[in-house]
Every structure is written in C-alpha cells, then in structure tokens.
C-alpha positions in Angstrom: 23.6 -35.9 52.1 25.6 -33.9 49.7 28.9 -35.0 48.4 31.7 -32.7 48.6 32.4 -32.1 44.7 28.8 -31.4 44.3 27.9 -27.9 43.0 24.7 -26.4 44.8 21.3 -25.7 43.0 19.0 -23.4 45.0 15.4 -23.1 43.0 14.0 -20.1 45.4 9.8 -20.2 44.9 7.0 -19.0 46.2 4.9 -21.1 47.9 1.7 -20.1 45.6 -0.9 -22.9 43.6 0.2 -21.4 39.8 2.4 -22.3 37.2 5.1 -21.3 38.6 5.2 -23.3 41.1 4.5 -26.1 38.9 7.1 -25.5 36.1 10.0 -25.5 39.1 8.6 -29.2 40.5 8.8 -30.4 36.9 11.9 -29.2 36.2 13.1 -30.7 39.3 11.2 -33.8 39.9 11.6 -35.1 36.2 14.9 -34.7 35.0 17.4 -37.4 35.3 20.6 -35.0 35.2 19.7 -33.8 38.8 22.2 -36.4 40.5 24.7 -34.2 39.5 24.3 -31.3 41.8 22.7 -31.1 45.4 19.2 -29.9 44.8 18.0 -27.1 47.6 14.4 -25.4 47.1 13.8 -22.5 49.3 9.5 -22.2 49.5 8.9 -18.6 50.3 5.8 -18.6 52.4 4.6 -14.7 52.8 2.8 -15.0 56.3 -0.2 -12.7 55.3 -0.9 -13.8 51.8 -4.5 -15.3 51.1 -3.2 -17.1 48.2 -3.8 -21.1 48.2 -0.6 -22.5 48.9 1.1 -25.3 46.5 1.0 -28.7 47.8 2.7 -30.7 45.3 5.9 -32.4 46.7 9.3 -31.5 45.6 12.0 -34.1 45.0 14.7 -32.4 46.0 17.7 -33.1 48.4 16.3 -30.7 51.0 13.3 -28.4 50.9 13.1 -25.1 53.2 10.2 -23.2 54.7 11.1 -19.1 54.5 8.8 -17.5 56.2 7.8 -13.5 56.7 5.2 -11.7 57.2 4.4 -8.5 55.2 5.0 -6.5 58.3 8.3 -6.7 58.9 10.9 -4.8 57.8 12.2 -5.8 54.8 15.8 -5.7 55.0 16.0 -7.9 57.8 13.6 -10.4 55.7 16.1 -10.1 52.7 19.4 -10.7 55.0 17.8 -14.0 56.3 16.9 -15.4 52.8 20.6 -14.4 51.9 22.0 -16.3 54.6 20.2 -19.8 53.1 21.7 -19.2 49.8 25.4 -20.4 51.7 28.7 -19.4 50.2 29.7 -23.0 48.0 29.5 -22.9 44.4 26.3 -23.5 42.0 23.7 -21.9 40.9 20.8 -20.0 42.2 17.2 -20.2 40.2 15.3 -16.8 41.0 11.7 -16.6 39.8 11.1 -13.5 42.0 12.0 -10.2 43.0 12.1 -11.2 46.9 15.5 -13.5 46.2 16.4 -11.4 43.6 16.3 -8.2 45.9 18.5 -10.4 48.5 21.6 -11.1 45.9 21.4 -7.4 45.2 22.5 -6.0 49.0 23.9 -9.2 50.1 25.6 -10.9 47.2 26.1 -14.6 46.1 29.0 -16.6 44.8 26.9 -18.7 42.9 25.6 -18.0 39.2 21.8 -15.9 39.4 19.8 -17.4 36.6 16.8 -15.0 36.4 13.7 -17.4 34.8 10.8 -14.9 32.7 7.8 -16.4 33.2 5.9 -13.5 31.7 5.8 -9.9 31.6 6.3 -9.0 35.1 9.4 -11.2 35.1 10.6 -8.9 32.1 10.2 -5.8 34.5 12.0 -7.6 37.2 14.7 -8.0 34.5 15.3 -4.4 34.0 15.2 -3.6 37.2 18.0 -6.6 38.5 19.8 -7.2 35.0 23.1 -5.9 36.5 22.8 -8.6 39.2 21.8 -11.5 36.9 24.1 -14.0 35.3 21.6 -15.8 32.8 17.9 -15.4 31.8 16.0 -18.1 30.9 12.9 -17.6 29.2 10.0 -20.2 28.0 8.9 -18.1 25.1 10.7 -17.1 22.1 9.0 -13.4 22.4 10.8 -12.6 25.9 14.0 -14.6 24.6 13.9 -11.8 21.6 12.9 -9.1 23.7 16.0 -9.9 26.0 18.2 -10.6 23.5 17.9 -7.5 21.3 18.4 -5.2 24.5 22.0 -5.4 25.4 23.1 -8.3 23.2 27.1 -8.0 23.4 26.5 -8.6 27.5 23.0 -10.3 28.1 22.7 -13.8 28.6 19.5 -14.8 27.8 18.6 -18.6 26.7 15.5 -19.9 24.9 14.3 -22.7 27.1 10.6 -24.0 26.7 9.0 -26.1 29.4 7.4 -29.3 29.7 5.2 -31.4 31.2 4.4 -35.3 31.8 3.3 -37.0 28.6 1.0 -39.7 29.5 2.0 -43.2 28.3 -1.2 -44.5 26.9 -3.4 -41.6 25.4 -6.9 -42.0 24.6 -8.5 -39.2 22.5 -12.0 -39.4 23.4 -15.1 -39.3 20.8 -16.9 -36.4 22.3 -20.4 -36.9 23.5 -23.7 -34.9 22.2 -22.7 -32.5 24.9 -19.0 -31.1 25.0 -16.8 -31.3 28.2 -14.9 -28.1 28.7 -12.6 -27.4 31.4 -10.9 -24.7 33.1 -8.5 -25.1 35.4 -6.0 -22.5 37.1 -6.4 -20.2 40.2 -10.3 -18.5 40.7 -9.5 -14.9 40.5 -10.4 -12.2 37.8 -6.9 -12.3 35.9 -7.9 -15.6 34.9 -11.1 -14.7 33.1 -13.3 -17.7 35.5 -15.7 -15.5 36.2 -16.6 -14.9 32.1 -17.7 -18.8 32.2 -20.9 -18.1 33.2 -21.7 -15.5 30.9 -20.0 -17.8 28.0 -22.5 -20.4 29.1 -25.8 -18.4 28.6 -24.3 -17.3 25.1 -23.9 -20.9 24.3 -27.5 -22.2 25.7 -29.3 -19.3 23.4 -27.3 -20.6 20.2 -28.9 -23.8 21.3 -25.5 -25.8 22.3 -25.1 -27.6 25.5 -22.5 -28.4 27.4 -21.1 -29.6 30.3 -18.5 -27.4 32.4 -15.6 -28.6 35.2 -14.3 -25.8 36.9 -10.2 -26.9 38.7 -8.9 -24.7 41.1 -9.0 -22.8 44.1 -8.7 -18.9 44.9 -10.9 -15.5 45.8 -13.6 -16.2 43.9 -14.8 -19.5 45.0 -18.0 -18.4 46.8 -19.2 -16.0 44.5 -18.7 -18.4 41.2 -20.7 -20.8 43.4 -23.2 -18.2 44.1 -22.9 -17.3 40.3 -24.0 -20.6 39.2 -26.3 -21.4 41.5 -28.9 -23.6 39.9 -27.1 -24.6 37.1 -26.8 -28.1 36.7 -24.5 -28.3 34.2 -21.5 -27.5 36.0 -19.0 -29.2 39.1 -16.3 -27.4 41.1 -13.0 -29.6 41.7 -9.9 -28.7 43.9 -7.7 -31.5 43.5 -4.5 -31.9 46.0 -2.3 -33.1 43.7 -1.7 -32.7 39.7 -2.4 -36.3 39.4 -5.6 -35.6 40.5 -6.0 -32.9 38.1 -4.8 -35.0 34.9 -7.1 -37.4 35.5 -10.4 -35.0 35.7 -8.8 -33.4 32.5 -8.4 -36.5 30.5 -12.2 -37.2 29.9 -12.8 -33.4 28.8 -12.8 -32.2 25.1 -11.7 -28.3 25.3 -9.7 -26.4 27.7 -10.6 -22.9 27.9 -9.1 -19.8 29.6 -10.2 -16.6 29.0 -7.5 -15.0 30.4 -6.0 -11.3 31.2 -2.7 -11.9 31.7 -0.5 -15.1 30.7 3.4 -16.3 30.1 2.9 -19.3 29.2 1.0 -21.3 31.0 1.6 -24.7 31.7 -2.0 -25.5 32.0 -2.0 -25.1 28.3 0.5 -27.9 27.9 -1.0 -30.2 30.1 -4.4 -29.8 28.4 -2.4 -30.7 25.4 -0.9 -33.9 26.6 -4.3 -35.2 27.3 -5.9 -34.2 23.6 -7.7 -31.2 24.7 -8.4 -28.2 22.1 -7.6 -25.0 23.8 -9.9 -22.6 23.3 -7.9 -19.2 24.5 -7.4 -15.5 25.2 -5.0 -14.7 22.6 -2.5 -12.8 24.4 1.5 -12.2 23.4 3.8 -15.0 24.1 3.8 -18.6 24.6 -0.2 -18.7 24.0 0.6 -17.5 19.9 3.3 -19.5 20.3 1.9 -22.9 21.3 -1.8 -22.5 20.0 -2.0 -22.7 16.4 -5.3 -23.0 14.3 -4.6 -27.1 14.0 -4.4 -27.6 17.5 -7.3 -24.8 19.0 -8.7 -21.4 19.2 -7.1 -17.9 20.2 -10.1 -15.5 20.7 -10.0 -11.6 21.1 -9.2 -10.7 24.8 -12.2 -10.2 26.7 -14.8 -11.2 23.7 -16.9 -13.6 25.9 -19.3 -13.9 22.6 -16.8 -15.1 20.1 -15.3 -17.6 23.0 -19.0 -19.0 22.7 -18.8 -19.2 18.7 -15.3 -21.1 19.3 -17.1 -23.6 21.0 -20.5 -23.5 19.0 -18.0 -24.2 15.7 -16.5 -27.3 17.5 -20.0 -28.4 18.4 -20.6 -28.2 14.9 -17.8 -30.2 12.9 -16.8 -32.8 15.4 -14.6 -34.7 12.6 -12.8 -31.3 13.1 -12.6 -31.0 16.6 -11.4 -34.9 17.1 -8.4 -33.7 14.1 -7.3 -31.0 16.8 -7.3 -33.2 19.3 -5.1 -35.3 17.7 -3.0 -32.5 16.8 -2.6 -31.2 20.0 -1.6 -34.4 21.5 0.9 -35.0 19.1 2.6 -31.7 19.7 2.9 -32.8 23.4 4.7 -35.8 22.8 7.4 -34.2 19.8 8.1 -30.5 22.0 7.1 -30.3 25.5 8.3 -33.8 27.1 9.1 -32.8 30.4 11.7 -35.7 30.3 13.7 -34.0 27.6 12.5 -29.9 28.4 13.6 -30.9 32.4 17.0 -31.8 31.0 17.7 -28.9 29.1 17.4 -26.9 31.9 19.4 -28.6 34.3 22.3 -29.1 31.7 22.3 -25.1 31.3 22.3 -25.0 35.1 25.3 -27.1 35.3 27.4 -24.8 33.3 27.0 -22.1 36.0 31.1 -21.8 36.2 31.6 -20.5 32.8 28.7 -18.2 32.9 29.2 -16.5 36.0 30.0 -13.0 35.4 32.2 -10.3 36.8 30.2 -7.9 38.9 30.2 -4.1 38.0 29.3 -0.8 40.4 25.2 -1.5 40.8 23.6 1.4 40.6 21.3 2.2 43.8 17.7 0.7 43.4 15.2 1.5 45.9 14.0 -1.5 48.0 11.3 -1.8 50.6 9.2 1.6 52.1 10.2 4.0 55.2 10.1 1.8 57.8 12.6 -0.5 56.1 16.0 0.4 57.0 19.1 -1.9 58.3 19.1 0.0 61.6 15.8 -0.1 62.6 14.9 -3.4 64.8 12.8 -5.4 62.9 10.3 -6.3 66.3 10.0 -2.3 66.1 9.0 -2.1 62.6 6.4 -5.3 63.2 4.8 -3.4 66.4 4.4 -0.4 63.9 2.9 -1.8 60.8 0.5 -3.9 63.0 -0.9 -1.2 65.1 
C-alpha cells in the first residue's frame, strides 16, 4: 500500500522479450533505494503484436496490464494510458513513444524522464523534447549527442546499466571445441540467421564448434529448417533470465552479428559470466563496452571475418582465457546492477527540482485519419477490421 508522503514512480514498458524490457526489471528489481517511492509499472501489451512477450517478474508495488489493439483509434488508446499515470507527484519513466504521445495531449504533473536506449529513442527525442523533463542515456555517444543539441535547456544524464554479477565466477578452460552462444530475439535485425553461414566458414578453415542458440521470435522455424542436420547446434528458450545465465555460463564466446544495437544488455550479461564477445561493431555502447582485451568488434555484415574472430581464438587459447578474465572483471568494477540500479533511482528521486516549466508545444501529428477525439473508438475498430 503506498504511504501518503511517498512520491510515485511509473516505469511505462512494453510488454516485449528485449532488452528493454530487461534493463527496466533490473533497475527495479535490484536497487535497494526503491523503498522510497511507490513503484507502479504500466506493461503495455499491443493486442495484435506477434512479438514474444516478457515473462520475467517485476518487483514492483503494483504492476498494470494496458492493453490495445492496433485497430483502434488512437486517441482514445492514449487518453486511457493517461488516465493511469494519476495526478500525485513523481516521476514518470518513458521508454516509448506510446506514453510519450499520451503526456503530450494529456499532460502529467509528474517529472517525464525520456530513457535512449538507442537510435530510435534519439528520434523520439526530437520529436517529444519539448515535453521531456530529463533524458537518460546508457551510452556516452547519445549522452553527447543530447548534450551538444540545446545544452543551456536539455537535461540529459549519463547513466550506464547493469546487470547481476554472479557471486562465485568460474572462467572455464575451453574444450577442443569452443562453445558460442547467441542469445537475443530470432529475427533478421539481430544477424541469427548469419550463424549458419558463419558455421560453414568455420568448418572449411577446419575449426569446430559447438553452437547454443537463446531466444525466441519470427525466425524460429526457418533457423530450424536452416540447420537441419547439423549436429552441432541446440535451440533454448528459457522462461526466466535465470535460466538463461545458467546455459551462458558454460559457453566461451558470445556472438551477435547484429544490425541495429544501443547497448545491449546481453552484452553485459555475457560479460559477467567470462564470455568474449565477438560483435557487430556498430556506434554506441558496443565501441564503448567491447574493447580489444575483453573481445572482437567485426565489420557489419562481414560473416567471413566473424569466422576469423573465432578461428583466432581457437588458435591462442592462453589469449582467449586472458579475455575472459578481462571481461569478467569489467563486470564486477562498472556494470554491478547493485550500484548502476541505484544511480538511477537516486536521479529519479530528484524529480522535484528537475521538473520543468512547460512552454507552447508545437503541434505534432499523432495517429492516421481515422484517429480523431470525436470519432467513437467502436466505429474506428469496426472500420480498421473490415
């Protein structure tokens, strides 16, 4: 039950297996400064999405369900998030546009703290700056991108994030064959479906190895399909992150060729366990994190030099057990979630002094033609699903 001098801390997310979903429950579920503020998360579950929901558990005060469906109108959708964001004081913690696009018609007394995640979140900054109180953002790149906009009026806070360092680490000896693992959503953006290729390249250089594929999404059948007599390979979708440590804790490299990337907490986790990333090497928290001690950025989209990343780790396994090393190391000194969870929620508790004073918005285009305050929203649903 809350306590009547408690200030109000609304994390709005969408109810989507990814890191974002993840960072939020971390920040939330591991910091020990949350006592001091009644904790609300608002899942956003979009009806028609084929996304794999998150099913970690949030220990928060109260947890609520939003739900809409892609058909209805979308002003009516926005003024019944709006109405859960309540009228005490606190703060609001928007990792979306959805919430974001509700505080601009409708308002909120409480301080908008806009987190960038990566560079969609930067659009959604330019697009809803004038209605954001305080950025937050995990990599120094968006932090300086932010900063050097507008910096006599932005806000904008360098916050990296964390996750659970285990208390007992074992760094592993590799075996004759190396373990590597991949584990995020199965769709394109995430490069899974250049494993297979990577594999081939590998087997003709004469290396061997042994692959675990985490995750769910799109592509599930067709990677099955893809790798269909190939022994050297097992699919794994865990429920819970537990789960997921555990499988990652007996493998030697994590690699994600990826398209598009903040930065990812899958990176840090592999860290915490002693895995050597081997990475697309994209803007942002991966050039950030992933230095040569620790693993391997490769050219986007080079599938052949993401095999000669592994084939030189194969190679000099005194090497390869250094980086390991490394890489656990760094976990434990920069991204405890213990300490990165608490930074967070003690710039969250200074929502009254950052709260600023609201100027003219200038008019911004939300939803398509159908979505208009005076149309019914059971009209616009009838429509849109004809």
């Amino acid at each position: 039950m809350k306590q009547q001098e408690q200030p109000e801390i609304i994390f709005v997310v969408e109810n989507k297996l990814g890191g974002v979903a993840y960072l939020n429950k971390n920040i939330i579920n591991n910091s020990s400064l949350k006592g001091n503020a009644y904790i609300k998360v608002i899942l956003v579950n979009k009806l028609d999405s084929d996304h794999p929901r998150f099913t970690d558990l949030f220990e928060a005060d109260e947890v609520i369900n939003f739900d809409y469906g892609g058909y209805e109108n979308k002003y009516i959708v926005l003024k019944r998030l709006s109405n859960l964001f309540g009228t005490s004081p606190g703060a609001i913690i928007c990792n979306d546009a959805l919430e974001m696009e509700a505080i601009y018609l409708h308002g909120t007394p409480k301080t908008t703290y806009q987190v960038i995640h990566d560079f969609y979140n930067l659009k959604l900054a330019v697009k809803y700056g004038a209605i954001t109180d305080v950025f937050i953002a995990h990599t120094q790149l968006f932090s300086d991108v932010l900063s050097s906009s507008d910096p006599g009026t932005v806000q904008v806070y360098y916050q990296p994030h964390g996750v659970a360092i285990p208390a007992h680490t074992t760094i592993h000896e590799p075996s004759d064959k190396l373990k590597i693992v991949f584990t995020g959503r199965l769709v394109e953006a995430k490069g899974v479906q250049d494993l297979f290729e990577i594999n081939q390249l590998l087997r003709r250089k004469g290396v061997e190895v042994e692959w675990t594929v985490i995750g769910r999404g799109a592509l599930r059948n067709f990677l099955g399909k893809q790798w269909k007599g190939e022994n050297n390979i097992r699919f794994a979708a865990p429920d819970t992150n537990e789960e997921v440590m555990q499988l990652m804790g007996s493998q030697d490299i994590f690699m994600l060729p990826t398209r598009f990337e903040g930065s990812p907490v899958t990176v840090l986790e592999a860290l915490s366990v002693g895995l050597v990333p081997v990475i697309s090497d994209l803007p942002g928290g991966i050039r950030e994190i992933v230095a040569e001690n620790i693993g391997i950025r490769v050219p986007l989209g080079n599938n052949e030099l993401f095999a000669v990343a592994v084939e030189s780790l194969h190679n000099n396994r005194l090497q390869l057990m250094r980086m390991k090393m490394a890489a656990s190391s760094l976990a434990k000194e920069q991204f405890d979630i213990g300490v990165t969870s608490n930074n967070y929620f003690k710039l969250f508790l200074q929502y009254k002094g950052l709260k600023k004073v609201r100027n003219t918005l200038t008019p911004i285009h939300i939803g398509f033609r159908l979505d208009k305050p005076w149309i019914p929203n059971a009209l616009v649903s009838f429509l849109r699903k004809k």
